[in-house]
DSSP file (Angstrom, degrees, kcal/mol; ACC not computed):
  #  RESIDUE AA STRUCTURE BP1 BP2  ACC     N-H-->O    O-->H-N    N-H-->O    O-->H-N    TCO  KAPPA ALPHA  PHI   PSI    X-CA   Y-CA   Z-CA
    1    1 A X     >        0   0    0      0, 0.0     4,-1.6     0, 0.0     0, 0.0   0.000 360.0 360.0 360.0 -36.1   -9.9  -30.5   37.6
    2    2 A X  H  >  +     0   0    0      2,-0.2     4,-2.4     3,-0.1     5,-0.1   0.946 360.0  52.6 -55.2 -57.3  -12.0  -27.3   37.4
    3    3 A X  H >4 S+     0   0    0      1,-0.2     3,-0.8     2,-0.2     4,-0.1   0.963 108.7  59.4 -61.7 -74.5   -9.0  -24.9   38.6
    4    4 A X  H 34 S+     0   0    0      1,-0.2    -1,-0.2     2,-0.1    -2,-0.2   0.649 106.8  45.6   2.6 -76.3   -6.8  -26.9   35.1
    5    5 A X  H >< S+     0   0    0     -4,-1.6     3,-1.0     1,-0.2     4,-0.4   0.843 114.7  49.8 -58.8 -45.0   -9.4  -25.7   32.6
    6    6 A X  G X< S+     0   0    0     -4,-2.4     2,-0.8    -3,-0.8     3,-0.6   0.983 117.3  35.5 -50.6 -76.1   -9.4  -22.1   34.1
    7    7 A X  G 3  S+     0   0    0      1,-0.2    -1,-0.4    -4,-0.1     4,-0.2  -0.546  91.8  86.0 -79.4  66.0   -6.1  -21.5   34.2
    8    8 A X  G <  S+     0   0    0     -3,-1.0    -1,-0.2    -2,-0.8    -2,-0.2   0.486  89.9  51.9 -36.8 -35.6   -4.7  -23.1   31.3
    9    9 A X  S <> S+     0   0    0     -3,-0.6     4,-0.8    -4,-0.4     5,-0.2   0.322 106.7  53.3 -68.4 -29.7   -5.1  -20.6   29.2
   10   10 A X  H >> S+     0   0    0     -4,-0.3     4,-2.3     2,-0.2     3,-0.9   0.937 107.7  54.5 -88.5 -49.2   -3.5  -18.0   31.4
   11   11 A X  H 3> S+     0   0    0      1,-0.3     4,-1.2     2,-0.2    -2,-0.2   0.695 100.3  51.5 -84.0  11.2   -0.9  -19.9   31.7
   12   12 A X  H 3> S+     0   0    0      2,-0.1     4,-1.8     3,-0.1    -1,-0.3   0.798 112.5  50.8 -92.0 -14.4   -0.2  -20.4   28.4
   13   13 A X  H <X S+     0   0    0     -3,-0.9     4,-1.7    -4,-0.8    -2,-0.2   0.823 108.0  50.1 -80.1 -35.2   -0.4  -16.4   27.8
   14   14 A X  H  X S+     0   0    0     -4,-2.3     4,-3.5    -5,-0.2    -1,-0.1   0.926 110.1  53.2 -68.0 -44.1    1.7  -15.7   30.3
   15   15 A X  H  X S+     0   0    0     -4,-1.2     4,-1.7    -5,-0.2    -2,-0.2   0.955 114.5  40.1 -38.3 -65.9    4.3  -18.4   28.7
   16   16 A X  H >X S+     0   0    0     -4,-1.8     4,-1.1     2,-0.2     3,-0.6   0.985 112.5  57.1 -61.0 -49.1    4.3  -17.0   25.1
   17   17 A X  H >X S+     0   0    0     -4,-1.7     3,-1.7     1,-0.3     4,-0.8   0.940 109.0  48.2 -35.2 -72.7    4.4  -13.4   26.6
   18   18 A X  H 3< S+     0   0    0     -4,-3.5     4,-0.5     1,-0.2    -1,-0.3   0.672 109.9  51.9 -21.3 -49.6    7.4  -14.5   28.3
   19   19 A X  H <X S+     0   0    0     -4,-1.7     4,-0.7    -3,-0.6    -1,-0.2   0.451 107.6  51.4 -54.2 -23.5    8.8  -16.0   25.1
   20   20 A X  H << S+     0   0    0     -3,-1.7     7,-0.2    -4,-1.1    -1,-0.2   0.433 110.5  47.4 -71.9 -36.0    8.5  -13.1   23.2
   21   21 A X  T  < S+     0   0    0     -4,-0.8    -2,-0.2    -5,-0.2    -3,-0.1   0.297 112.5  47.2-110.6  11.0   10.1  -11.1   25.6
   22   22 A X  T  4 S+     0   0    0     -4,-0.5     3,-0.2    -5,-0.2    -3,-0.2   0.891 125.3  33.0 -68.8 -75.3   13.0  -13.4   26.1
   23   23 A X  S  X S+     0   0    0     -4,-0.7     4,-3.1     1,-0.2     5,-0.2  -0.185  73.2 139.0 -90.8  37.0   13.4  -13.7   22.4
   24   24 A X  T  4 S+     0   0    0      2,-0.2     4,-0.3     3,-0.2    -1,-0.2   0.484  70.4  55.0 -55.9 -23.0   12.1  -10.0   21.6
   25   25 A X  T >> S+     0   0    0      2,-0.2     3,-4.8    -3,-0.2     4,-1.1   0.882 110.8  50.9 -75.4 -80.9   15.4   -9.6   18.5
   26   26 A X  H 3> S+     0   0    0      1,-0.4     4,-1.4     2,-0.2    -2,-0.2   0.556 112.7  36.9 -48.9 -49.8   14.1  -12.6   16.9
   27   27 A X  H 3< S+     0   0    0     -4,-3.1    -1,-0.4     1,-0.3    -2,-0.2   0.590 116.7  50.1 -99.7  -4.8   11.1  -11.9   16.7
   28   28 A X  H X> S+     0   0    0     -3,-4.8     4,-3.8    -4,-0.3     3,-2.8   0.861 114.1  50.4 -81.2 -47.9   11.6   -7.9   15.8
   29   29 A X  H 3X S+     0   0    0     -4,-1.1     4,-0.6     1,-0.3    -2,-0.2   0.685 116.8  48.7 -83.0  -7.5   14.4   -9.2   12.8
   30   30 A X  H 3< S+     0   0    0     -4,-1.4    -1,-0.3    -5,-0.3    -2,-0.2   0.489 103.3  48.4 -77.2  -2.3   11.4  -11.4   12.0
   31   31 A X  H X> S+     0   0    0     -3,-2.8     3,-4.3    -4,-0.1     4,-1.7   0.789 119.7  50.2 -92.9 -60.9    8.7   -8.9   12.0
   32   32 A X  H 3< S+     0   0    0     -4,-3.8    -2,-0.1     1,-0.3    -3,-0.1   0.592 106.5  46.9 -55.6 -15.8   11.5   -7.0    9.6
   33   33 A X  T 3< S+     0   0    0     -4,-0.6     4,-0.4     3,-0.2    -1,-0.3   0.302 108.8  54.9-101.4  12.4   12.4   -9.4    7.2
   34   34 A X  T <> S+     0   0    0     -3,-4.3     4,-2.0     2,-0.2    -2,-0.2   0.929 109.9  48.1-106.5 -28.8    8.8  -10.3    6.6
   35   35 A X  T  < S+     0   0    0     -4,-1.7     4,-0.4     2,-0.2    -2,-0.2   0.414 111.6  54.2 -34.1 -21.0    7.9   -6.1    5.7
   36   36 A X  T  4 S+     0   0    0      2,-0.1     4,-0.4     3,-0.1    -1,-0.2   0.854 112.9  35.1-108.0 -32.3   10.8   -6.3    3.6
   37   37 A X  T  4 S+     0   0    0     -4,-0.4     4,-0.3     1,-0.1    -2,-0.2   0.948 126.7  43.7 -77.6 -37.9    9.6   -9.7    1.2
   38   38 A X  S >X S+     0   0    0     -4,-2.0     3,-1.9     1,-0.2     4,-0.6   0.833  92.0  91.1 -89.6 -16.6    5.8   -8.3    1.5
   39   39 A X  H 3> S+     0   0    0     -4,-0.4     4,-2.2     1,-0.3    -1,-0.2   0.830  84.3  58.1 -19.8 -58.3    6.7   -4.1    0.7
   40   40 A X  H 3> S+     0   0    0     -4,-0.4     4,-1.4    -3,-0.2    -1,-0.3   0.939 111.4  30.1 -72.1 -42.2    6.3   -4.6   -2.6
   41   41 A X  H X> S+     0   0    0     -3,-1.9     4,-1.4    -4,-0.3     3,-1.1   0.876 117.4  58.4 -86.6 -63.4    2.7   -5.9   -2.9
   42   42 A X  H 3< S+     0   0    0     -4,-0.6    -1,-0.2     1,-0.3    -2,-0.2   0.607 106.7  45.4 -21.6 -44.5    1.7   -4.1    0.0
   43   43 A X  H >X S+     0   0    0     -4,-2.2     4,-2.0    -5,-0.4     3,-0.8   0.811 113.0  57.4 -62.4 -51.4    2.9   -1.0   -1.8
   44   44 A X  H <X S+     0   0    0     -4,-1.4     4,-1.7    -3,-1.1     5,-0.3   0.811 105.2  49.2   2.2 -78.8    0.8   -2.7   -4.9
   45   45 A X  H 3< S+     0   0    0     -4,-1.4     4,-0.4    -5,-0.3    -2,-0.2   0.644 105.5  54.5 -76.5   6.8   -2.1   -2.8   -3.1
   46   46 A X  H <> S+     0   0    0     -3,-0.8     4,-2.0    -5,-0.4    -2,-0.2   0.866 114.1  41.9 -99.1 -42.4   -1.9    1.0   -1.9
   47   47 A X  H  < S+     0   0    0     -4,-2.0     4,-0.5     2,-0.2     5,-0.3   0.940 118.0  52.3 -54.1 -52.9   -1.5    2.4   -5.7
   48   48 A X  T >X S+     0   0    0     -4,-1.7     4,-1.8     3,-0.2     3,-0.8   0.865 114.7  40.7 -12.6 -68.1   -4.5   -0.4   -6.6
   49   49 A X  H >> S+     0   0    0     -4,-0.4     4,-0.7    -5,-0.3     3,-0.5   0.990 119.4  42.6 -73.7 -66.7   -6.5    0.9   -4.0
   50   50 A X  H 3< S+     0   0    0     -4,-2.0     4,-0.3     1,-0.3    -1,-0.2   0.477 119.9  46.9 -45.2  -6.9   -5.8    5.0   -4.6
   51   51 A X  H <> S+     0   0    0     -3,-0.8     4,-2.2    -4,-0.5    -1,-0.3   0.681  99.6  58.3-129.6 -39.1   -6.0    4.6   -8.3
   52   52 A X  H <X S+     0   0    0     -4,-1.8     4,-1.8    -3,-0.5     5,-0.2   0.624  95.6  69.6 -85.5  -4.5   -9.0    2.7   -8.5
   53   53 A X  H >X S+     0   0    0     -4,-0.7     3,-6.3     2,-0.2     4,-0.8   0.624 109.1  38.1 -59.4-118.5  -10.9    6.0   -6.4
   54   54 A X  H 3> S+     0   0    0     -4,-0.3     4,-3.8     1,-0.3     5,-0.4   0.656 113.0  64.3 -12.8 -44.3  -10.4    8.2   -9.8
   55   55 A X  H 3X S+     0   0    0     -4,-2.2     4,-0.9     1,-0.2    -1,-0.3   0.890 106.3  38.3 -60.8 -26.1  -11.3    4.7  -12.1
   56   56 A X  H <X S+     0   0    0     -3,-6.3     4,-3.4    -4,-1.8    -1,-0.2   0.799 110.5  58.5 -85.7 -17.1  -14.9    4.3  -10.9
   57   57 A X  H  X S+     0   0    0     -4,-0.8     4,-2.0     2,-0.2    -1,-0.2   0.989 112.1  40.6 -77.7 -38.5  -15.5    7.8  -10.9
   58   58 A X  H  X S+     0   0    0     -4,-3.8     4,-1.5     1,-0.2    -1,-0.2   0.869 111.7  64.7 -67.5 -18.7  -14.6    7.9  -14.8
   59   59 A X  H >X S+     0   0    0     -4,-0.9     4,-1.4    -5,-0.4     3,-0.9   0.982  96.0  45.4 -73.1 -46.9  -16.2    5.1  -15.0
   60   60 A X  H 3X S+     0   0    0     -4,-3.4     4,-1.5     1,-0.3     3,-0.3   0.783 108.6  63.3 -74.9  -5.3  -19.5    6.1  -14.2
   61   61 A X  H 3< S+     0   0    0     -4,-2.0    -1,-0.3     2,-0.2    -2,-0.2   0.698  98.9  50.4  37.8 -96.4  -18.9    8.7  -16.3
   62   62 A X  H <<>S+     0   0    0     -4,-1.5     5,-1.0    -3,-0.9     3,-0.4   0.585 101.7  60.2 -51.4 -46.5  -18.6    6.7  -19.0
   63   63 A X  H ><5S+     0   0    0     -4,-1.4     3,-3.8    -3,-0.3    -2,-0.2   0.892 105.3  52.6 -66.2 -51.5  -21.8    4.8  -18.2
   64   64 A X  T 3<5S+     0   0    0     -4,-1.5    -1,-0.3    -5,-0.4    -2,-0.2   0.767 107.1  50.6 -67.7  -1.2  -23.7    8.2  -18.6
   65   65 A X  T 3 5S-     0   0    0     -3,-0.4    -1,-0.3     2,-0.1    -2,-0.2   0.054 116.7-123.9-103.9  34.7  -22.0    8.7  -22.0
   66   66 A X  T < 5 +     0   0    0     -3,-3.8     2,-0.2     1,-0.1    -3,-0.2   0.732  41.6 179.1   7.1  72.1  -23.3    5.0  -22.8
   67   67 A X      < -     0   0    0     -5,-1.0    -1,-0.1     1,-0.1    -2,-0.1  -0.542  40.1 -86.6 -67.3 149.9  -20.1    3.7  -23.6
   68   68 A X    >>  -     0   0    0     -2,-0.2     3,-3.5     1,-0.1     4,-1.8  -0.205  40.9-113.5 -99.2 152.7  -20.1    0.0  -24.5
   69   69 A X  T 34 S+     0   0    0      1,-0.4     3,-0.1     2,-0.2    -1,-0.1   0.750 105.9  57.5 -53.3 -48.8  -19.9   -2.3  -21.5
   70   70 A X  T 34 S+     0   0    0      1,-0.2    -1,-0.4     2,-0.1     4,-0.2   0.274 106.1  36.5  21.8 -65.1  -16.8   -3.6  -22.4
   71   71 A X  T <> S+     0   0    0     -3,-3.5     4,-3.5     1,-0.1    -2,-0.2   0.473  86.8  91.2-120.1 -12.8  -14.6   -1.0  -22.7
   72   72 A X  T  < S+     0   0    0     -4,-1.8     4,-0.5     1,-0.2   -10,-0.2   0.423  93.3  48.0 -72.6   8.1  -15.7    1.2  -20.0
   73   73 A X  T  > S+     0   0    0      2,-0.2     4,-1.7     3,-0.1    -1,-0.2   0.725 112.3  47.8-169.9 -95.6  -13.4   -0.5  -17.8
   74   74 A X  H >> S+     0   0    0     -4,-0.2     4,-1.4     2,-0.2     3,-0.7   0.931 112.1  48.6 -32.4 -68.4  -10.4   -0.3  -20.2
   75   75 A X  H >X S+     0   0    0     -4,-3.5     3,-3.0     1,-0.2     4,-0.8   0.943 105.2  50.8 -52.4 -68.4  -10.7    3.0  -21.0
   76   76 A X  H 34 S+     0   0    0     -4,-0.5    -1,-0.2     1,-0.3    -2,-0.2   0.498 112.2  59.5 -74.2 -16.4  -11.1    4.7  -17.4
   77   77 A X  H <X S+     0   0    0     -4,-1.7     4,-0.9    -3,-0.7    -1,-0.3   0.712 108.4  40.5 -75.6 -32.6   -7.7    2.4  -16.8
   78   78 A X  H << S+     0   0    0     -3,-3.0     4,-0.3    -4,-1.4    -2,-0.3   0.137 117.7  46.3-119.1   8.3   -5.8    4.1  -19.5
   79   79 A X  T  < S+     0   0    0     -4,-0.8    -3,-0.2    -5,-0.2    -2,-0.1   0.198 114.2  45.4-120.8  27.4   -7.0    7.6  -18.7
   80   80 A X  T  > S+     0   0    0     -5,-0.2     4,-2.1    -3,-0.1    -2,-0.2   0.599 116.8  51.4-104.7 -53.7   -6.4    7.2  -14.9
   81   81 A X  H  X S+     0   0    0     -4,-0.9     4,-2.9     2,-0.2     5,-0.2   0.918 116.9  37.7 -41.7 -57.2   -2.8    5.6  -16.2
   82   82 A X  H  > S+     0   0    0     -4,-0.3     4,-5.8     2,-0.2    -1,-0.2   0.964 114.4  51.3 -64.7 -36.9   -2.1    8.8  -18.5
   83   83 A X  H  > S+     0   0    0      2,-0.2     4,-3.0     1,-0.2    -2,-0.2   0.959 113.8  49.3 -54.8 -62.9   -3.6   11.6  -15.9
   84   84 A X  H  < S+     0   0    0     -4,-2.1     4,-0.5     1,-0.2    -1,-0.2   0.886 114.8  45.4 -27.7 -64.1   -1.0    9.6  -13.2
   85   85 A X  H >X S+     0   0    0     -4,-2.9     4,-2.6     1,-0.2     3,-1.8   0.941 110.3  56.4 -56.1 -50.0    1.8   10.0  -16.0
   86   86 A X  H 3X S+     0   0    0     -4,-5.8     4,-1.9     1,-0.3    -1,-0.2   0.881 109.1  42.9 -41.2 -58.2    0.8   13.6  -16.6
   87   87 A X  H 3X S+     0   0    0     -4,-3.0     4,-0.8     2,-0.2    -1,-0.3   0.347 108.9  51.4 -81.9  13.7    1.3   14.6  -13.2
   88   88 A X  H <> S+     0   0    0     -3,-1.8     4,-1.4    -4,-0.5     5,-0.2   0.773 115.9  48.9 -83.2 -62.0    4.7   12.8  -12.3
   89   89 A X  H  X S+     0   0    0     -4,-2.6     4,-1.5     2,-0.2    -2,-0.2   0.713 115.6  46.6 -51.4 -36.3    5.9   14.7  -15.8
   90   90 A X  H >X S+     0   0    0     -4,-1.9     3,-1.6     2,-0.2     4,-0.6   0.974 113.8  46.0 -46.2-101.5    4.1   18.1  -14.2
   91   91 A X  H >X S+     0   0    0     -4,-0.8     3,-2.0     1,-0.3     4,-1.3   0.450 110.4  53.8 -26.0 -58.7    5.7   17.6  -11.1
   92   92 A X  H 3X S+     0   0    0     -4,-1.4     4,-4.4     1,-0.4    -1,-0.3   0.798 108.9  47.3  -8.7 -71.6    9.1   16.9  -12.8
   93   93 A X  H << S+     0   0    0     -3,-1.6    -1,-0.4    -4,-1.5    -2,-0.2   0.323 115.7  47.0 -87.0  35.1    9.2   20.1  -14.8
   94   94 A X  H <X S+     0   0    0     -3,-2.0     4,-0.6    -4,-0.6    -2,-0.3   0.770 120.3  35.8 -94.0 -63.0    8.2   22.0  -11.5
   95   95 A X  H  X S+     0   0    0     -4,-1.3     4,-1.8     1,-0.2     3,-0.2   0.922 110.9  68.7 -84.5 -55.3   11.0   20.2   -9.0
   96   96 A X  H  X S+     0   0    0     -4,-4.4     4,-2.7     1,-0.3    -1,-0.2   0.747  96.2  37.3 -59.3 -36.6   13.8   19.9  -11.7
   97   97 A X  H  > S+     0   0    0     -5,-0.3     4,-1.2    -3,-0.2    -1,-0.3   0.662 119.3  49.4 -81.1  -6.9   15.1   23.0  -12.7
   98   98 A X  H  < S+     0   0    0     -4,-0.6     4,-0.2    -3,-0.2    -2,-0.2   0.737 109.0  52.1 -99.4  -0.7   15.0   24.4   -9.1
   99   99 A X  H >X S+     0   0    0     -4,-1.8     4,-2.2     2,-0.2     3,-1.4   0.839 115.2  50.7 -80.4 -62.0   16.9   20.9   -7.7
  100  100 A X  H 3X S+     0   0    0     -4,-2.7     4,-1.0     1,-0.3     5,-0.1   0.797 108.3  47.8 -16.8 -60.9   19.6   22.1  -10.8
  101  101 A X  H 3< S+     0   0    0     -4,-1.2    -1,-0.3     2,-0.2    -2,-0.2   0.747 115.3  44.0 -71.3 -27.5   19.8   25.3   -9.6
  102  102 A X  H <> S+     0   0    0     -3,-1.4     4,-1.5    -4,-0.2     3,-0.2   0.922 112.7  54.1 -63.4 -39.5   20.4   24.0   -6.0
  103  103 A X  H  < S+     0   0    0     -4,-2.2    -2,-0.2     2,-0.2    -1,-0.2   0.786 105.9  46.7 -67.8 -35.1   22.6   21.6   -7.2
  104  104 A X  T  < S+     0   0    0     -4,-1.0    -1,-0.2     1,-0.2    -2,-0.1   0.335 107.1  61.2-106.3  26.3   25.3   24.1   -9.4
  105  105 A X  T  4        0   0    0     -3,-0.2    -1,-0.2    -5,-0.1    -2,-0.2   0.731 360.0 360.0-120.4 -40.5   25.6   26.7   -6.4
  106  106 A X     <        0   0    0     -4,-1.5    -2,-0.2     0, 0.0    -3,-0.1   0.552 360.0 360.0 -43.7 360.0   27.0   24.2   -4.1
C-alpha cells in the first residue's frame, strides 16, 4: 500500500510526458492557436505596461505643480498619448522619404 502512494505520482508524470510526446502536433497547433486568440491583449498589456512608465513620471510631476487630484491622471494620459503620436509622426518623416527613394531606383 505504501509503494501505491509513492509511485503514483510518478507514474502519472511519466504517463502525461508520454502523452505529450505522442501527441506533440496537437499540442504545438494548440499552443499556436491559443498565441494567436490571446496576441492582441497580450500585445495590449505590453503598450499598457511601457506607457504607463512615462505616465507616473508626469504624473508626479504634476503633483509638484499641485494640479487638482482629478485631472492629474487625465492629463499625464493625453500627454503620454500626444508625445507617442509625435514620435511615430518623427519617425515617419525620417523613414519615408529615404523608403521613396529606395523604392523609385528599383
Amino acid at each position: 500500500m505504501n509503494l501505491v502512494k509513492k509511485y503514483t505520482p510518478l507514474i502519472l508524470f511519466i504517463g502525461l510526458v508520454t502523452l505529450v510526446i505522442l501527441n506533440a502536433s496537437s499540442f504545438i497547433s494548440g499552443a499556436v492557436s491559443l498565441f494567436e486568440v490571446t496576441s492582441t491583449l497580450i500585445y495590449g498589456a505590453v503598450i499598457a505596461f511601457v506607457l504607463n512608465v512615462p505616465m507616473k513620471k508626469i504624473e508626479e510631476f504634476l503633483v509638484k505643480m499641485k494640479v487638482k487630484a482629478g485631472l492629474r491622471r487625465p492629463i499625464a494620459m493625453v500627454l503620454v498619448f500626444l508625445s507617442l503620436i509625435l514620435i511615430v509622426i518623427c519617425l515617419l518623416v525620417l523613414v519615408l522619404p529615404t523608403l521613396a527613394q529606395t523604392i523609385s531606383q528599383l
